[in-house]
C-alpha positions as CSV (number, residue, x, y, z in Angstrom):
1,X,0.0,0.0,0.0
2,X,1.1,3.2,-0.8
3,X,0.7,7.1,-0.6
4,X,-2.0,7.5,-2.8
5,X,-3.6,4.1,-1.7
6,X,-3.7,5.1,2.7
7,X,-5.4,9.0,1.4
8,X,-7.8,6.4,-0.8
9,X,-8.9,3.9,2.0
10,X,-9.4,6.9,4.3
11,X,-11.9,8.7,2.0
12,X,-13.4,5.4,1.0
13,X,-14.1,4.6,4.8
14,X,-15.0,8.0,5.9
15,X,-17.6,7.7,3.4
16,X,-19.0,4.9,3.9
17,X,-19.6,6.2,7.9
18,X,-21.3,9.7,6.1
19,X,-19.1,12.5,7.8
20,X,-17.7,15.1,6.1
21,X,-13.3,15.6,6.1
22,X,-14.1,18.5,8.3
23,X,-16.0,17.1,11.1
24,X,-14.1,13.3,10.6
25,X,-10.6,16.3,11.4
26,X,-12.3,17.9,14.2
27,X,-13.5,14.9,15.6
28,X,-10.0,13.4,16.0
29,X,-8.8,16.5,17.3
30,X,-7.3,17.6,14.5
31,X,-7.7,21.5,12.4
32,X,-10.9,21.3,10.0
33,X,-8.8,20.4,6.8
34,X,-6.5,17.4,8.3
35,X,-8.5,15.1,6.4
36,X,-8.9,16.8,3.7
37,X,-5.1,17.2,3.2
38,X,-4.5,13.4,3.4
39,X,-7.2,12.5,0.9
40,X,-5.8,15.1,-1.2
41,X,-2.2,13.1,-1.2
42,X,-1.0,17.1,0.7
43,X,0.1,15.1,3.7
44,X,0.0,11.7,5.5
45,X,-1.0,11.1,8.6
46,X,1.4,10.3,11.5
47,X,1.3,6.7,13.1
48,X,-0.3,7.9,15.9
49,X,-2.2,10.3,13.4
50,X,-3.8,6.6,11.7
51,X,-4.5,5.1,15.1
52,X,-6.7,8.0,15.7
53,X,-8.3,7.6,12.5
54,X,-8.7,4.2,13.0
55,X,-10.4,4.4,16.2
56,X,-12.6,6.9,14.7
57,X,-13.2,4.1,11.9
58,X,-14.2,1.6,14.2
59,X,-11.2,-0.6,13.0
60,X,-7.5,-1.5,13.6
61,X,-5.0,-0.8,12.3
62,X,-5.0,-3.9,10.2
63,X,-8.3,-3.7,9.1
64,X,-7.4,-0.8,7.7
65,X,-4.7,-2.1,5.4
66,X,-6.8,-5.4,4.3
67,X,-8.0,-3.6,1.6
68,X,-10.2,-7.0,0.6
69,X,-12.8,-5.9,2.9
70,X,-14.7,-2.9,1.9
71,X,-16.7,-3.1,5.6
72,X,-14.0,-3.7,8.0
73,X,-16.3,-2.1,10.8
74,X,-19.2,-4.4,9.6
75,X,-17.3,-7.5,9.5
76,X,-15.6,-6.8,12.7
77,X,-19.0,-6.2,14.2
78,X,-20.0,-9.7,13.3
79,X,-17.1,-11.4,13.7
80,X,-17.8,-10.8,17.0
81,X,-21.2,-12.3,17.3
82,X,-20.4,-15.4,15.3
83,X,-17.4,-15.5,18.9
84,X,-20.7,-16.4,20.9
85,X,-22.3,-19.2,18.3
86,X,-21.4,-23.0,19.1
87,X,-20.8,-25.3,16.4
88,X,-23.8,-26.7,15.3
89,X,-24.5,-22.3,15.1
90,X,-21.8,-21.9,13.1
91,X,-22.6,-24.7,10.5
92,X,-26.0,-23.2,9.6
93,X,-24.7,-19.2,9.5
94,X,-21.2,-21.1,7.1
95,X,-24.6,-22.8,5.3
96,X,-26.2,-19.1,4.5
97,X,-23.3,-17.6,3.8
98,X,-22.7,-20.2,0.8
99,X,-25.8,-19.7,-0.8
100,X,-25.3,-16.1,-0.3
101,X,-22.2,-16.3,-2.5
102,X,-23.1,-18.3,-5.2
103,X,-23.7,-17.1,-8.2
């Protein structure tokens, strides 16, 4: 992942939450254009500058750079209910999730 790729996933993840760049910045402490500046390629955000982001996000840090998932927050979200499922549980949701796919 580069540069252009980090400003992409942030936009692309903002977005999909509905906040602006301006209240995403102020939110994180930040002045009202931080955001704006990364998605823009101006400047990159810090490592403790992402870890803010991503806790804004809902996500880790490694969520963040699986770009595969397009819902990180979503999938994290029931990742953590299929945790509380027991086997027979998780056979019928693997079962859905099949026919869901195919195509």
């Amino acid at each position: 992942m580069d540069e252009k790729d980090v400003s992409l996933r942030i936009a692309r993840l903002r977005e999909k939450k509905g906040v602006s760049a301006r209240d995403m910045s102020l939110s994180i402490g930040q002045n009202a254009g931080y955001i704006n500046n990364i998605e823009l390629g101006k400047a990159m955000p810090s490592l403790g500058g992402l870890f803010y982001i991503c806790d804004y996000l809902g996500i880790t840090p490694a969520e963040f750079f699986d770009t595969e998932s397009n819902e990180p927050a979503k999938i994290k979200e029931i990742v953590a209910y299929l945790k509380e499922l027991d086997s027979a549980q998780l056979d019928n949701i693997a079962g859905i999730i099949k026919g869901l796919i195919k195509k």
